[in-house]
VOPAGU-2260 file (C-alpha; in pm, 1 decimal, decimal comma):
REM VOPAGU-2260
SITE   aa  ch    i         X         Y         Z
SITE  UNK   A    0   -1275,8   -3700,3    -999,9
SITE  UNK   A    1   -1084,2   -3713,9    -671,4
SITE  UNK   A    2   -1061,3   -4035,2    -498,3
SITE  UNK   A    3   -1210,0   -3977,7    -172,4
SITE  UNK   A    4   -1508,6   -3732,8    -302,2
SITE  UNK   A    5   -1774,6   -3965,6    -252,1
SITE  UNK   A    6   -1665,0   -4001,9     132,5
SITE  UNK   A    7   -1744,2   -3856,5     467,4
SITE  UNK   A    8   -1423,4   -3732,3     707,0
SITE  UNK   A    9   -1481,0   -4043,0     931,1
SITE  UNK   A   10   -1477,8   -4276,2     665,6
SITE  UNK   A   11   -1145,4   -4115,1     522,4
SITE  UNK   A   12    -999,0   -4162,4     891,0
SITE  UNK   A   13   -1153,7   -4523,5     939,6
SITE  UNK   A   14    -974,6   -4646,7     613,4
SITE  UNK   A   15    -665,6   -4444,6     692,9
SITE  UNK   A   16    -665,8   -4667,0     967,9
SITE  UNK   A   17    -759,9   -4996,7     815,9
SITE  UNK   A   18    -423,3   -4918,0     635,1
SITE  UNK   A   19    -234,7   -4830,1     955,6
SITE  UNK   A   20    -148,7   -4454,9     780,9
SITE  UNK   A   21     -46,3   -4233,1    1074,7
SITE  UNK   A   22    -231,7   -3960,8     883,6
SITE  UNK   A   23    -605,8   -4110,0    1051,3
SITE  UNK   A   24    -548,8   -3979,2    1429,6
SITE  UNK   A   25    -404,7   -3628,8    1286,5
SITE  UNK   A   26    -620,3   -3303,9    1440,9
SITE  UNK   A   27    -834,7   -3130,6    1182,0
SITE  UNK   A   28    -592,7   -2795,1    1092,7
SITE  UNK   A   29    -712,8   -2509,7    1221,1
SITE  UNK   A   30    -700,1   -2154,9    1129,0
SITE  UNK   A   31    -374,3   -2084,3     945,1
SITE  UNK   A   32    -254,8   -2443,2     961,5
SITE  UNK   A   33      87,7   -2328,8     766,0
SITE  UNK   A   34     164,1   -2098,5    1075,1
SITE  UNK   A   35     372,5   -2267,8    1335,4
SITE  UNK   A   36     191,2   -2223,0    1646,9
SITE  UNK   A   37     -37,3   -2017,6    1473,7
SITE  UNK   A   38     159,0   -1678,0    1505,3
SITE  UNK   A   39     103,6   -1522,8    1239,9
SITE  UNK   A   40     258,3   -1230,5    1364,6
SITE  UNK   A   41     534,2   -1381,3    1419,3
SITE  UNK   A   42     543,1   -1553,6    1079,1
SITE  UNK   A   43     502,5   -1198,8     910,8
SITE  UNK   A   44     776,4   -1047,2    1078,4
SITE  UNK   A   45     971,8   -1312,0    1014,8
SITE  UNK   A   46     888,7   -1367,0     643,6
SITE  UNK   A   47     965,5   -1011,9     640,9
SITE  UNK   A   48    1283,0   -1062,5     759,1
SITE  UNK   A   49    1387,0   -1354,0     517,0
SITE  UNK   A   50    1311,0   -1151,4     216,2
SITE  UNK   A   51    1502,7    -818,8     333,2
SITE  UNK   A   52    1195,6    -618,6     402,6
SITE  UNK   A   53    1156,1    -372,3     682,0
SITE  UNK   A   54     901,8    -465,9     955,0
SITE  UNK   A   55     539,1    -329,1     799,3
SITE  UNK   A   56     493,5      28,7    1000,5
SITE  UNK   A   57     108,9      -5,7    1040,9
SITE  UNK   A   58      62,9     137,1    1423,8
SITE  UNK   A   59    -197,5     392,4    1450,3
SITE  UNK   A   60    -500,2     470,9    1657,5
SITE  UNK   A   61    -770,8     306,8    1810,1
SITE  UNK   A   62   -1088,4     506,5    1760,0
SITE  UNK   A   63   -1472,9     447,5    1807,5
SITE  UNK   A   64   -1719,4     423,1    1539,9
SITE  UNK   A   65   -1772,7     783,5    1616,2
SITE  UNK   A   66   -1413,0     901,0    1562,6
SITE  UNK   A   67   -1322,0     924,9    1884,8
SITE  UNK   A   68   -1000,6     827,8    1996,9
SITE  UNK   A   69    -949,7     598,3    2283,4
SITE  UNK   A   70    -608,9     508,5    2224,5
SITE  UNK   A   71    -330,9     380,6    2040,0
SITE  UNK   A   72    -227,7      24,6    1885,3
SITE  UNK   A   73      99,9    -135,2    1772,5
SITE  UNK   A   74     -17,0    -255,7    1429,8
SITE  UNK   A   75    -346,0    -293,6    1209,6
SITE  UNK   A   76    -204,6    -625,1    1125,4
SITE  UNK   A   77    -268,0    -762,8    1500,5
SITE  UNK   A   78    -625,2    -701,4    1448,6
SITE  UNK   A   79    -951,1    -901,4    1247,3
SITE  UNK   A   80   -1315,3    -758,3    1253,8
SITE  UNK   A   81   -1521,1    -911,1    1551,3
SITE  UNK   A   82   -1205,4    -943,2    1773,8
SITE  UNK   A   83   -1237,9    -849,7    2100,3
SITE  UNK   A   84    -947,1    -974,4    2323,1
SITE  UNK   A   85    -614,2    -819,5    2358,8
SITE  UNK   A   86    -766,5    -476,1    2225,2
SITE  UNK   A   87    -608,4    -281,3    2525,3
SITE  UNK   A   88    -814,6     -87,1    2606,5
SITE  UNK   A   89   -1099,8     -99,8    2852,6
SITE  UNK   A   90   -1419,9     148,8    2860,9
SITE  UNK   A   91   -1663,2     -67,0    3105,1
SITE  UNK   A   92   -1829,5    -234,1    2802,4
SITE  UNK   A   93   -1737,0    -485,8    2536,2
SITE  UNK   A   94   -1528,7    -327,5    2238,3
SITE  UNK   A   95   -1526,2    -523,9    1952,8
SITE  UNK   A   96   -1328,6    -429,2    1581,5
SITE  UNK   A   97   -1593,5    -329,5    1367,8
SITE  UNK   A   98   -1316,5    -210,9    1079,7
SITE  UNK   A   99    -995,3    -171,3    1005,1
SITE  UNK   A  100    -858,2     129,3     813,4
SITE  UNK   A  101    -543,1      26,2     640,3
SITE  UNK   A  102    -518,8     388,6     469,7
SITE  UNK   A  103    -570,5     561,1     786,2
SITE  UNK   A  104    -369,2     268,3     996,0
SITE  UNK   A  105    -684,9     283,6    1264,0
SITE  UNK   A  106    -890,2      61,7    1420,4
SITE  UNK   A  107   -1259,1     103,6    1504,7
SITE  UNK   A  108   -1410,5      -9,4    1756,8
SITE  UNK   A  109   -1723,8     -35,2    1868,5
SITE  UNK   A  110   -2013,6    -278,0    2036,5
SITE  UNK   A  111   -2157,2    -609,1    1911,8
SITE  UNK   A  112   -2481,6    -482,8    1723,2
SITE  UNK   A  113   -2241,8    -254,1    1546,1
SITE  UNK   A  114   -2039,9    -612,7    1413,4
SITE  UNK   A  115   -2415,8    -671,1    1184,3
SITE  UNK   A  116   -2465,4    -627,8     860,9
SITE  UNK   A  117   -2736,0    -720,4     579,8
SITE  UNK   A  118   -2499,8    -661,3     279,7
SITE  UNK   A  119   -2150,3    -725,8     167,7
SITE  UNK   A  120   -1982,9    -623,1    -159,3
SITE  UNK   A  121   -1758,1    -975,0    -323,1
SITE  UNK   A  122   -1497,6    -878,6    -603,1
SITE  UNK   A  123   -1238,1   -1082,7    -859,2
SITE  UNK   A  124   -1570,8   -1336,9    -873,8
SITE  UNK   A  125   -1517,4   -1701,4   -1007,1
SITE  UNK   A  126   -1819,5   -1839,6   -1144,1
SITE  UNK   A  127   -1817,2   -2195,2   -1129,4
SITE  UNK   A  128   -2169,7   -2323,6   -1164,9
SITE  UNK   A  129   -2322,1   -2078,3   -1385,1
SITE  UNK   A  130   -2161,8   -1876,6   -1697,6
SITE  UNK   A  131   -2291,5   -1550,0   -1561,3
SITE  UNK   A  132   -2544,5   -1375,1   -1332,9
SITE  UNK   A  133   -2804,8   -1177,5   -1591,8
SITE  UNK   A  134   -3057,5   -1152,5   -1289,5
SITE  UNK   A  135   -3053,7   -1174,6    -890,6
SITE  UNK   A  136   -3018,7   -1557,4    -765,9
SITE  UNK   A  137   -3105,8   -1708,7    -459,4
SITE  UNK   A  138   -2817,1   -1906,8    -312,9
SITE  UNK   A  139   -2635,0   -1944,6      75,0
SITE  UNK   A  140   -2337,2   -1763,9     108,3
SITE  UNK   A  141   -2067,8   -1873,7     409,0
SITE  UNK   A  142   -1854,2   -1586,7     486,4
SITE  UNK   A  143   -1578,7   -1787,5     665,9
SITE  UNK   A  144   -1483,2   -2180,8     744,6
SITE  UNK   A  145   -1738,5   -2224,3    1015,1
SITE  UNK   A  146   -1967,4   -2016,9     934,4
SITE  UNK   A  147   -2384,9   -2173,4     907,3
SITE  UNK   A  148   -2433,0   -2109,0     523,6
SITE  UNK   A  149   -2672,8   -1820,1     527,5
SITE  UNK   A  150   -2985,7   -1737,9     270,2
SITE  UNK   A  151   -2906,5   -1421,6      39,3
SITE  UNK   A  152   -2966,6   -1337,5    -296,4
SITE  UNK   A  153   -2673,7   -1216,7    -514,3
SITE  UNK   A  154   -2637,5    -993,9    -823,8
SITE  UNK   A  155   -2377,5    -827,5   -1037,4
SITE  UNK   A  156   -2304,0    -496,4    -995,5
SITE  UNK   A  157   -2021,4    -489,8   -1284,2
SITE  UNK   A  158   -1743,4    -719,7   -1395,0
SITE  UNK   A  159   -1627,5    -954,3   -1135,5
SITE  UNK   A  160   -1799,5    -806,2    -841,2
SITE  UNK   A  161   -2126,3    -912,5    -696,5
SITE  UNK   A  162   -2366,7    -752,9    -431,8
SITE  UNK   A  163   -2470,8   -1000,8    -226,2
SITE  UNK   A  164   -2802,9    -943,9      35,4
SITE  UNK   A  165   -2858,6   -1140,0     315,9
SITE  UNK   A  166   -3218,8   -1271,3     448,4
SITE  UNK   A  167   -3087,2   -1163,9     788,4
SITE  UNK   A  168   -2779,5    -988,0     912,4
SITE  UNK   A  169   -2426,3   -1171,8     911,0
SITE  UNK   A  170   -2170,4   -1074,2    1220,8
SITE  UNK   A  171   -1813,7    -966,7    1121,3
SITE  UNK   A  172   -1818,5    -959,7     753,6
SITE  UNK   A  173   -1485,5    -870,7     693,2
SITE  UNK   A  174   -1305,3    -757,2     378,9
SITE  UNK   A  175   -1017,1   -1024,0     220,2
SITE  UNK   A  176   -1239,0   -1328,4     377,0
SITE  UNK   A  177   -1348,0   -1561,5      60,1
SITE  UNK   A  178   -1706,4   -1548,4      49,2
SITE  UNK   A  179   -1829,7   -1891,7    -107,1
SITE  UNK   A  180   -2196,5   -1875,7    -300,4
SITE  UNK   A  181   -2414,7   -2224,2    -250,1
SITE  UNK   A  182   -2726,7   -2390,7    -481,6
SITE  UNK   A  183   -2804,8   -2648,0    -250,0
SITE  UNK   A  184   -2482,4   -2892,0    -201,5
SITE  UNK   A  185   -2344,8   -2753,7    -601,3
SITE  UNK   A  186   -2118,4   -2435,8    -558,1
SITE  UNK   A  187   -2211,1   -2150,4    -778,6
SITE  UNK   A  188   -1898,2   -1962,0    -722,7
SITE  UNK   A  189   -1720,7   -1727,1    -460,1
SITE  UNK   A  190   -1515,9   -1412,0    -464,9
SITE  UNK   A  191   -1326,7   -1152,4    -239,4
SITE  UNK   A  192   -1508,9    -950,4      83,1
SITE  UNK   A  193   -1455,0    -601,6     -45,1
């Protein structure tokens, strides 16, 4: 039992404040709230550093969904699927990440219908709700912190990995996001974007 589970946000804040705790006008974190100005570039390189490791070597190209290259990038690790700023490079429509290739070290690009997809693949599944999944269930799946909960049904496809199908296509599924599996407002489990 935790102490504030039974509360909304706003009520947290409103008794923070009844008790004068500086904590009740602090910003909701964002992103990778650890990450001083969120750079996590920075903070990789750095970390690096600290532990005596050589800067990662993960520049490569930047290709199109068709193979094509279209140019080069200084690191896989400056990308996410769905970006679409600070790509550098310009071809006189929208280029979005559609994948990242860390064997490869390239970076596909490609347009927004291309960012779509009805399926996604979860592994190292936790179960919370249920002991295990002997047929498909019905449940909403988020695929990242804002993300609208979205109708799928899920199913094992072997041990501690799940298929999971949407009712209609998800943008920018994209592999090491958690992907969290909803019965109504109880949480049936989550697992890894594979």
């Amino acid at each position: 039992m935790f102490p504030l589970g039974g509360m909304t946000k706003p009520e947290v804040r409103e008794l923070a404040r009844k008790h004068a705790l500086v904590i009740a006008e602090k910003p909701d974190s964002q992103e990778i709230c650890f990450v001083p100005g969120g750079d996590y570039k920075r903070f990789l390189d750095a970390y690096l550093a600290e532990q005596g490791e050589p800067p990662l070597e993960t520049a490569g190209e930047m290709v199109t969904s068709d193979g094509k290259v279209i140019g080069e990038h200084s690191g896989i690790h400056n990308f996410t699927v769905g970006q679409r700023k600070g790509l550098g490079v310009a071809t006189g429509s929208p280029l979005y990440v559609i994948q990242i290739k860390g064997d490869t070290r390239q970076v596909v690009v490609g347009n927004d219908e291309q960012l779509y997809s009805h399926t996604l693949r979860a592994h190292r599944v936790n179960l919370i709700s249920v002991a295990e999944l002997r047929e498909p269930m019905r449940v909403t799946v988020k695929i990242r912190h804002k993300h609208q909960a979205a109708p799928a049904i899920i199913q094992s496809t072997g041990p501690d990995e799940l298929l999971v199908t949407f009712d209609e296509p998800q943008r920018a599924l994209t592999p090491g996001q958690a992907a969290v599996f909803y019965d109504g407002d109880t949480v049936v489990g989550g697992g890894w974007i594979i």
